[in-house]
C-alpha positions in Angstrom: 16.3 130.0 -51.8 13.8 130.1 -54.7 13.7 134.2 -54.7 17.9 134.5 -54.7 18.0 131.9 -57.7 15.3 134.5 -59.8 17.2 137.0 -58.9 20.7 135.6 -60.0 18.7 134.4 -63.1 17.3 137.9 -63.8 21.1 139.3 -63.2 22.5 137.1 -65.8 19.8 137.6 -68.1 20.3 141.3 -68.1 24.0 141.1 -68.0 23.7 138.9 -71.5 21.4 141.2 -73.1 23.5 144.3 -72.6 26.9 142.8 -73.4 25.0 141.7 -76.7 23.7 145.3 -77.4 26.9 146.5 -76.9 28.6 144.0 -79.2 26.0 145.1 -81.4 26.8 148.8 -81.8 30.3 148.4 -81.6 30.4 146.8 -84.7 29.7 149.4 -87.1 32.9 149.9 -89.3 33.9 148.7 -92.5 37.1 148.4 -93.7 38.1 148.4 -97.5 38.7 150.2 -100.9 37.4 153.2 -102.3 35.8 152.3 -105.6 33.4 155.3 -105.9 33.3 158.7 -104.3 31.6 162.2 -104.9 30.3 165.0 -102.3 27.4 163.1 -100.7 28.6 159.2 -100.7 31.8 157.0 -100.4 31.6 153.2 -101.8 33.7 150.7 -100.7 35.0 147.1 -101.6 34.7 145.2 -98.7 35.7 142.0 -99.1 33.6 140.8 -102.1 30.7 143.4 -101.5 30.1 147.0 -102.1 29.0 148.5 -99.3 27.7 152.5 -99.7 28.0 155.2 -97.0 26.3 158.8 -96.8 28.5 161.4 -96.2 27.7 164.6 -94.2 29.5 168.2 -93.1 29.7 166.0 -89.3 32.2 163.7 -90.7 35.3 163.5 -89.5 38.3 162.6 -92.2 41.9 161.6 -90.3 45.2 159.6 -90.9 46.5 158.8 -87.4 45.9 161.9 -85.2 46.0 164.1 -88.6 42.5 165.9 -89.4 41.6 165.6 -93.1 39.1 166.9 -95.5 37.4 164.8 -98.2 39.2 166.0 -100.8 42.3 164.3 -99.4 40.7 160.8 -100.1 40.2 159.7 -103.4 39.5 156.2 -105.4 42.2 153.3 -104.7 42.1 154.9 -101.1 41.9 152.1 -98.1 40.1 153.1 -95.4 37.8 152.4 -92.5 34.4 153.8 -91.5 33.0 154.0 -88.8 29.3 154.8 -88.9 25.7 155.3 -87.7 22.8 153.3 -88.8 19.7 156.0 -89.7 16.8 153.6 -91.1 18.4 151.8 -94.1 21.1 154.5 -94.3 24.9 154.0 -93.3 26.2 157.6 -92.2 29.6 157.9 -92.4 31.0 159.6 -88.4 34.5 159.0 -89.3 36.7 158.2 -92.4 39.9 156.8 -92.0 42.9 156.4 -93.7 44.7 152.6 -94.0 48.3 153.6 -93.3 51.0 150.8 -93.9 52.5 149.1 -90.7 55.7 150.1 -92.1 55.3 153.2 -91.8 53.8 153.5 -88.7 56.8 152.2 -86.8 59.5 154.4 -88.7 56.7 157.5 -88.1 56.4 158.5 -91.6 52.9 159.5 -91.8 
């Protein structure tokens, strides 16, 4: 009885920890304003902050299923990005476009 109530407790405590990791690492976007942008780094208001993100020839620029390139986005922009965690360093994987709900339903994106 002992050994099957260690082994439930062992189940549950490794259940918790991976459901936490994965909460963890599915967190990583930010949504909010462009307020600065060149070639190698996009800033964004979020919220009250700035918060800074690395960009790199692997990220991906898109409005809805639409690939984009950098140059499409520019200051004043709202977006979301998702990104990678490298030391102190947020790398930007993906850059997306904030498109209105509006327009979404009547499909003019």
């Amino acid at each position: 009885m002992r050994r099957a109530g260690i082994s439930t407790l062992s189940l549950l405590l490794v259940l918790t920890l991976s459901s936490t990791a994965f909460a963890a690492k599915s967190k990583n976007s930010a949504d909010g304003e462009i307020i600065a942008m060149d070639g190698r780094t996009m800033v964004l208001k979020v919220k009250k902050n700035e918060e800074s993100f690395k960009l790199n020839r692997d990220t991906e620029y898109r409005r809805a299923n639409e690939e984009l390139r950098a140059g499409h986005f520019k200051v004043g922009d709202r977006v979301r990005v998702k990104y990678r965690v490298e030391e102190e360093d947020k790398i930007a994987v993906r850059v997306e476009m904030w498109i209105p709900p509006h327009k979404l339903r009547r499909g003019g994106v």
